[in-house]
DSSP file (Angstrom, degrees, kcal/mol; ACC not computed):
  #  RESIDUE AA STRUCTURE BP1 BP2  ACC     N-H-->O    O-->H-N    N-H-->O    O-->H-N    TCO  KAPPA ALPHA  PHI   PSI    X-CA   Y-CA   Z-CA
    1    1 A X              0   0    0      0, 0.0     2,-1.2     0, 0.0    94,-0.1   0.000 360.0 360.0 360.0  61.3   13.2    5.0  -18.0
    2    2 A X        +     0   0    0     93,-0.3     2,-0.3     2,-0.0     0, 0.0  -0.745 360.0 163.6 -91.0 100.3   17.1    4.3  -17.8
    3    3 A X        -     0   0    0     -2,-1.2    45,-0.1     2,-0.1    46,-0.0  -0.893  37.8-154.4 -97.8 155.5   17.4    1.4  -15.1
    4    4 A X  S    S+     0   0    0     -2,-0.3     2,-0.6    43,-0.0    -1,-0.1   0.290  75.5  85.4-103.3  15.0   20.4   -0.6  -14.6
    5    5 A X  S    S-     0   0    0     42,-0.2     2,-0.7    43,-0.0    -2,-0.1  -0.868  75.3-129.3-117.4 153.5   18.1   -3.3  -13.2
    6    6 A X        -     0   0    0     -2,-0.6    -2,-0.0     1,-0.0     0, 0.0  -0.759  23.7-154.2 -82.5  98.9   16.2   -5.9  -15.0
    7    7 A X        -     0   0    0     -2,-0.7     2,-0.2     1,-0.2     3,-0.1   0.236  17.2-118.6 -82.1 168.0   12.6   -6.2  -14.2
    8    8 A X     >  -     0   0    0      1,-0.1     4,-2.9     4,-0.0     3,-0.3  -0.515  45.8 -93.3 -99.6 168.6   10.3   -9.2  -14.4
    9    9 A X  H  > S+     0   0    0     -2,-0.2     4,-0.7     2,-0.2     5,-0.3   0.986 123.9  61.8 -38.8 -67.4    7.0   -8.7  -17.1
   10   10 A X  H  > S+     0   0    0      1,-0.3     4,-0.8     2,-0.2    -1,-0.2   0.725 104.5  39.1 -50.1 -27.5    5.0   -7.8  -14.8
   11   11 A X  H >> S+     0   0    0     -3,-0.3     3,-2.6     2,-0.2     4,-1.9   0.955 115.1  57.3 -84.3 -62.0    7.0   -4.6  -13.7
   12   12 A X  H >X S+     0   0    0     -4,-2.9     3,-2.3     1,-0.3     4,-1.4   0.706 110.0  51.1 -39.8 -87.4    7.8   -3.8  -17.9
   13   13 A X  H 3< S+     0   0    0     -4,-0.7    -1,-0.3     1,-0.4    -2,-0.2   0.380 105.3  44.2 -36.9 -40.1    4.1   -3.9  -18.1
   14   14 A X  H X< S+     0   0    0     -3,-2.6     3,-0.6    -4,-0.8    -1,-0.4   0.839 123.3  44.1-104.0 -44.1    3.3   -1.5  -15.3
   15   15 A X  H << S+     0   0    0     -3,-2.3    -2,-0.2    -4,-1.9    -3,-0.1   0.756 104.3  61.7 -71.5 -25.2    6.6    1.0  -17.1
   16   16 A X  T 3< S+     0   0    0     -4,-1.4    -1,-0.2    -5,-0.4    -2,-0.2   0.663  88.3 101.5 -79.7 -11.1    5.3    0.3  -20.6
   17   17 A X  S <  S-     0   0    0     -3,-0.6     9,-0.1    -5,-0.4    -3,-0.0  -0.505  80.2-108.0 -61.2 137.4    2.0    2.3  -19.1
   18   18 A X        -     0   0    0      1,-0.1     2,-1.5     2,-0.1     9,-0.4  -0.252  25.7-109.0 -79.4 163.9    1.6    6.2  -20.3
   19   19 A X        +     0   0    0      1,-0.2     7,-0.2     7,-0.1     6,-0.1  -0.591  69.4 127.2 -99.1 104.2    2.1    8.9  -18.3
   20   20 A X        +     0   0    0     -2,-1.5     2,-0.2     5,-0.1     6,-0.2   0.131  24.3 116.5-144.5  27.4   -1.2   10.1  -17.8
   21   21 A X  S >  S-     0   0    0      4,-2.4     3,-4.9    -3,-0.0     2,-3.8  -0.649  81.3 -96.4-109.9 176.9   -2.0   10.5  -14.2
   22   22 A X  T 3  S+     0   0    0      1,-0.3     4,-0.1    -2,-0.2    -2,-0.1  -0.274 122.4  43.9 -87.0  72.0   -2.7   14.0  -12.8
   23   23 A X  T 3  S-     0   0    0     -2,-3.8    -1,-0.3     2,-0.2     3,-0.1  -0.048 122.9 -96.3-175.1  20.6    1.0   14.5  -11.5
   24   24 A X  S <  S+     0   0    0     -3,-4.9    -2,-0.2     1,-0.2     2,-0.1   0.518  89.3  85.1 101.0  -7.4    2.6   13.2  -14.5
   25   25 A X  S    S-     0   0    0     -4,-0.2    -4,-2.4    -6,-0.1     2,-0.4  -0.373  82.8 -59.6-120.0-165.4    3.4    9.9  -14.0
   26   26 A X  E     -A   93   0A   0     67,-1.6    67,-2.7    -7,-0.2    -7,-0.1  -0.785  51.9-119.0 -85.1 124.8    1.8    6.3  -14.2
   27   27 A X  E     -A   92   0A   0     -9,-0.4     2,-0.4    -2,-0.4    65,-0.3   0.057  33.8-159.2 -46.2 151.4   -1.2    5.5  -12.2
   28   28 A X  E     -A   91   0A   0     63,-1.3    63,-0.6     1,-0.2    62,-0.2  -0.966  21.5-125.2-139.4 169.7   -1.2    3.1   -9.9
   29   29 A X        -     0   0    0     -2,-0.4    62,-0.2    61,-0.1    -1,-0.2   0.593  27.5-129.0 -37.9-161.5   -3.1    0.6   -7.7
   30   30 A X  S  > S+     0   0    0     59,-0.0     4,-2.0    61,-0.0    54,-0.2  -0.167 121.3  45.9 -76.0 -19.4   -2.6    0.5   -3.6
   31   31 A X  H >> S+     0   0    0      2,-0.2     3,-1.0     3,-0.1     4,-0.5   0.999 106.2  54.0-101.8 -62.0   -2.1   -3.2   -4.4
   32   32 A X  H >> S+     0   0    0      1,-0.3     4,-3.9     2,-0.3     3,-1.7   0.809 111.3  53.2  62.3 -78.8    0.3   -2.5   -7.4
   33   33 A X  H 3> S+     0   0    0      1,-0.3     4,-1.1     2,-0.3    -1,-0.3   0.813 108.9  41.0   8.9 -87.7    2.2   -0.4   -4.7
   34   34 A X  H << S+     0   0    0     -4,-2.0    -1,-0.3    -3,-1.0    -2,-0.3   0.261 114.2  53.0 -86.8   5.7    2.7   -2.9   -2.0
   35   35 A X  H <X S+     0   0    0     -3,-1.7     4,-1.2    -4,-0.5     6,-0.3   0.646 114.8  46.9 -99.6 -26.9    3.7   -6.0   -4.8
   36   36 A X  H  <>S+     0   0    0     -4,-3.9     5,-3.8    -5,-0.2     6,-1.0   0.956 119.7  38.2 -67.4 -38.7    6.4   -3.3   -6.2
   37   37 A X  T ><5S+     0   0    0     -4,-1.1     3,-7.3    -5,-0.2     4,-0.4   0.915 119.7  52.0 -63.6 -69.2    7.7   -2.4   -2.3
   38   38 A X  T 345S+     0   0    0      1,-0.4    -1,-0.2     2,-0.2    -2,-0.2   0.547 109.7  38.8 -27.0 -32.0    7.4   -5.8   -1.5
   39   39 A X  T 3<5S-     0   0    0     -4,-1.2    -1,-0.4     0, 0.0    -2,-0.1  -0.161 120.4-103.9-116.2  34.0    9.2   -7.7   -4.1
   40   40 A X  T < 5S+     0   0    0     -3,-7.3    -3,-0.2     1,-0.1    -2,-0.2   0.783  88.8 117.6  71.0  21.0   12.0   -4.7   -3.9
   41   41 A X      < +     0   0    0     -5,-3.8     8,-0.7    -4,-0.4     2,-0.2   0.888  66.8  35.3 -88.4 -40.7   11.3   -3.0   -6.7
   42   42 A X  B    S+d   49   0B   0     -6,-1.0     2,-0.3     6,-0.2     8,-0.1  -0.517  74.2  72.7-120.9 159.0   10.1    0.8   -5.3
   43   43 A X  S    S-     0   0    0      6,-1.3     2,-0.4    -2,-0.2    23,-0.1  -0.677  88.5 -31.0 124.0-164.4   11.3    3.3   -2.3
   44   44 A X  S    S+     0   0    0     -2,-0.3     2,-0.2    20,-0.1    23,-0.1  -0.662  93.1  73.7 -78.9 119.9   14.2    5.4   -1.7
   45   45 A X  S >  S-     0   0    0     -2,-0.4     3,-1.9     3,-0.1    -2,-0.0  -0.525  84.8 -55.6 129.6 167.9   17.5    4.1   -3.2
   46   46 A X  T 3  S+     0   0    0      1,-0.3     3,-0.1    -2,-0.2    -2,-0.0  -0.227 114.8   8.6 -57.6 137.2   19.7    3.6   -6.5
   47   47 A X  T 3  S+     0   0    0      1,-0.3    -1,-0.3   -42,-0.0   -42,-0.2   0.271  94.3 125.1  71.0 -16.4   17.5    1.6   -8.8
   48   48 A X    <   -     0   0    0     -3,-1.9    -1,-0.3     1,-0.1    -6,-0.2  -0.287  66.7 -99.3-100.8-175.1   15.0    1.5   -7.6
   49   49 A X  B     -d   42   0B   0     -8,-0.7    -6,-1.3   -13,-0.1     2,-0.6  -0.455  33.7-139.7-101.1 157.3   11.5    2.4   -8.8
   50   50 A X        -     0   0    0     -8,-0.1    44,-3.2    -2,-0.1     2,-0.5  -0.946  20.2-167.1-121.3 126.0   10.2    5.8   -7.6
   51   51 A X  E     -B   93   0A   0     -2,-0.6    14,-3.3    42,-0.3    42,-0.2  -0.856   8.6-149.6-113.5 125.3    6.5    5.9   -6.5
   52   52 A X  E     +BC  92  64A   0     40,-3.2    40,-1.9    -2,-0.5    12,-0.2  -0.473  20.6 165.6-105.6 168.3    4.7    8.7   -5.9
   53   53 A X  E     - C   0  63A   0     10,-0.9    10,-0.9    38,-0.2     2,-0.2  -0.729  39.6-115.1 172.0 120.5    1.9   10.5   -4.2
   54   54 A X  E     - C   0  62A   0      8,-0.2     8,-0.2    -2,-0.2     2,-0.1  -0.533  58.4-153.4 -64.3 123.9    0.0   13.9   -3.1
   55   55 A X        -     0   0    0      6,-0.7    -1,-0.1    -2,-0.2     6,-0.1  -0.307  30.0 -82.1-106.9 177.5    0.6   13.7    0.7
   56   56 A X  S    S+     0   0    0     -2,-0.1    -2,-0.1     2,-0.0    32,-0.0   0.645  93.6 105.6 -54.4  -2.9   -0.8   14.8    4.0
   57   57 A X  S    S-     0   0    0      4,-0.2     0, 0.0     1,-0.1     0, 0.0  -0.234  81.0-121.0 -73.6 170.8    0.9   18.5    3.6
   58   58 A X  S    S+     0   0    0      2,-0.0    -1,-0.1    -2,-0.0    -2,-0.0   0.839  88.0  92.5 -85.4 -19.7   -1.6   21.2    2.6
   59   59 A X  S    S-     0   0    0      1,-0.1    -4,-0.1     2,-0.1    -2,-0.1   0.027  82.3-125.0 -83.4-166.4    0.4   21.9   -0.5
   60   60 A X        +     0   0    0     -6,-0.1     2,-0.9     2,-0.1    -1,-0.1   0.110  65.2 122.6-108.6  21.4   -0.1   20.3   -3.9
   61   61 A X        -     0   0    0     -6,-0.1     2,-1.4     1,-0.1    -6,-0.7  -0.624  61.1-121.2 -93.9 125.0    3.6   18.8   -4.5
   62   62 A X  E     -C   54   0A   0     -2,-0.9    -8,-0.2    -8,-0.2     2,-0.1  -0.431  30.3-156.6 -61.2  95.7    3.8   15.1   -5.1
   63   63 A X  E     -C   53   0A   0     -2,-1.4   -10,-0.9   -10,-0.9     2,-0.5  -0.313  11.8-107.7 -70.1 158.9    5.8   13.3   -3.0
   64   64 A X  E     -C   52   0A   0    -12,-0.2   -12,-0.2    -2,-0.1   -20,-0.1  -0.721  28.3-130.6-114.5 152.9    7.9    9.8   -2.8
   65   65 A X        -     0   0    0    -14,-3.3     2,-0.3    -2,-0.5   -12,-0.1   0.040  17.2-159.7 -80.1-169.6    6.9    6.9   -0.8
   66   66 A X        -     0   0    0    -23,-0.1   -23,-0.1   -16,-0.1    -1,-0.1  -0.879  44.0 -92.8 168.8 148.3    9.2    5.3    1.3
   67   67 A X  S    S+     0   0    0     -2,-0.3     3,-0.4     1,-0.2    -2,-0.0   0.664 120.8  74.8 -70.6  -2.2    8.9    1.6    2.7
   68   68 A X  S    S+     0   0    0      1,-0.2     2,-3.4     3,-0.1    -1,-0.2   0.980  89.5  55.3 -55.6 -79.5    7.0    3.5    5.9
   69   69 A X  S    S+     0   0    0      1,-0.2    -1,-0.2    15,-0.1    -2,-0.1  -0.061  94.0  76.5 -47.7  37.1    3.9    4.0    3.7
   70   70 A X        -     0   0    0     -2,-3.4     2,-0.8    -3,-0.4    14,-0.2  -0.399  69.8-167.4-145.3  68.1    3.7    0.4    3.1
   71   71 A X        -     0   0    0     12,-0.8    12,-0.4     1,-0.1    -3,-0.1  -0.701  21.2-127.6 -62.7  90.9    2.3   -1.5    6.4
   72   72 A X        -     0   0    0     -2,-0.8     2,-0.7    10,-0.2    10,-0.2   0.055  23.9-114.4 -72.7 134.6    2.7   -5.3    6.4
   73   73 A X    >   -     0   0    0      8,-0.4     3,-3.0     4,-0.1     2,-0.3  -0.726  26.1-159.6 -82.1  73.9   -0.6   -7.2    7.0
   74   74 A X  T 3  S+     0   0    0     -2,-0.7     4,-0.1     1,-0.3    -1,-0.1   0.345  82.5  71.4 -51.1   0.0    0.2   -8.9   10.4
   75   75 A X  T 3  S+     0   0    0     -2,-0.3     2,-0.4     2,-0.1    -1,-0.3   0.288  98.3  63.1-103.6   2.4   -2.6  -11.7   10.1
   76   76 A X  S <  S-     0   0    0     -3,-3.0     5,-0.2     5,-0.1     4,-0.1  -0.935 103.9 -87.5-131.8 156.2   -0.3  -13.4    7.2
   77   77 A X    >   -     0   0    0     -2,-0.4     3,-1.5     1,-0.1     4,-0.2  -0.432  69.3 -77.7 -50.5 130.8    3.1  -14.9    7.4
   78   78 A X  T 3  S+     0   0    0      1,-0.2    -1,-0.1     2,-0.2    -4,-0.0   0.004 119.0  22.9 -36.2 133.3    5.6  -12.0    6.8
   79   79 A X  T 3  S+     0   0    0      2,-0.4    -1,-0.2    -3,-0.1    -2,-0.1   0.042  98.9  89.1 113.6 -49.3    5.8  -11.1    2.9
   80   80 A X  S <  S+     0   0    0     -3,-1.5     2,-0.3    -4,-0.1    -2,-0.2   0.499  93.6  21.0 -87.7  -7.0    2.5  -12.5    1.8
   81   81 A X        +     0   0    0     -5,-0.2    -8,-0.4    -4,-0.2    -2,-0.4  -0.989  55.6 151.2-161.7 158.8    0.5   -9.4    2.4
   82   82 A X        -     0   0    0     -2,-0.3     2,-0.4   -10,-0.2   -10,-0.2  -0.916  20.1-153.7-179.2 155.1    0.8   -5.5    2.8
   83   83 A X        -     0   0    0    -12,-0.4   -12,-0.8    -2,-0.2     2,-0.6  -0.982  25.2-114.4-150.1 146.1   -1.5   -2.6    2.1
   84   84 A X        -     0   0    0     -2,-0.4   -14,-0.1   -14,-0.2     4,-0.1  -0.810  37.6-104.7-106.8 119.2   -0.7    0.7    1.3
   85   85 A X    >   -     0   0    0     -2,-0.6     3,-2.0     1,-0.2    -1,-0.1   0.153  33.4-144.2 -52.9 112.1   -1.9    3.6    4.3
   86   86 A X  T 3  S+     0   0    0      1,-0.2     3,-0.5     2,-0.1    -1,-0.2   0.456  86.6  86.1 -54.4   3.3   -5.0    5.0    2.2
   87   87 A X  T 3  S+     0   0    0      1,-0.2     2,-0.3   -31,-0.0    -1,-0.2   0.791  82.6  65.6 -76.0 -34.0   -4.3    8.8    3.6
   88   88 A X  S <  S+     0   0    0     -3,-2.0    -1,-0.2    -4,-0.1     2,-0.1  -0.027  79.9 178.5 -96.0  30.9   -1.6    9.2    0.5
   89   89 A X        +     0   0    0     -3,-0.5     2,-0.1    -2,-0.3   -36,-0.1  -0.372  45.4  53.2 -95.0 162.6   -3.8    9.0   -2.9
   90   90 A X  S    S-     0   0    0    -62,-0.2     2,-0.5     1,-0.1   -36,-0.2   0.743  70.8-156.0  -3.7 153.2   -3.1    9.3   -6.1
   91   91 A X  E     +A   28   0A   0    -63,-0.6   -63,-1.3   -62,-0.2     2,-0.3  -0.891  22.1 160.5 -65.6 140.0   -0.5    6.8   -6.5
   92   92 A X  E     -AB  27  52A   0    -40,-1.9   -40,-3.2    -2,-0.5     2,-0.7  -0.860  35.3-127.4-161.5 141.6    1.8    7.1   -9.3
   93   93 A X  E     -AB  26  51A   0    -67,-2.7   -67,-1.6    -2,-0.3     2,-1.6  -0.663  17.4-152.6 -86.9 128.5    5.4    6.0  -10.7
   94   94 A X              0   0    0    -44,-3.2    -1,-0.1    -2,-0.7   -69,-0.1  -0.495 360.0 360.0 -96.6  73.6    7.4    8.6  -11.7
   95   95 A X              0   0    0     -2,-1.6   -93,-0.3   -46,-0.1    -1,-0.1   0.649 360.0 360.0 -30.5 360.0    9.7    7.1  -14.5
């Protein structure tokens, strides 16, 4: 888990977690998810957290989430809410 960025508790907590979900990584929430995209934590780029997920292909390879899989909850002021499109389960972080 070499990052060069410093995380708040809450994220050490969710990395201090074993890796013990059935594609290797640490399980996660949908809500877990969308507070890691959401406060910058996860997606595609350097540093950042990489989150994972068996996707809509017919094969069985875990894929990474992308701020696209994250849909912002348009009934709250931009920010305050998001859910993550339930079509992509497991979740998991791939240290």
């Amino acid at each position: 888990m070499m990052k060069t960025r410093e995380y708040p508790d809450v994220v050490k907590t969710i990395l201090a977690r074993s890796c013990n979900g059935l594609g290797g990584g640490i399980p996660l929430t949908r809500g877990e998810v969308a507070m890691l995209f959401m406060d910058g934590y996860a997606g595609d780029g350097p540093g950042l957290i990489d989150i994972r997920s068996q996707g809509y292909g017919e094969d069985n390879d875990w894929d990474g989430l992308t701020y696209d899989d994250i849909l912002d909850n348009t009934d709250e002021p931009p920010g305050e809410a998001a859910f993550v499109w339930t079509k992509r389960e497991p979740l998991e972080l791939w240290p």
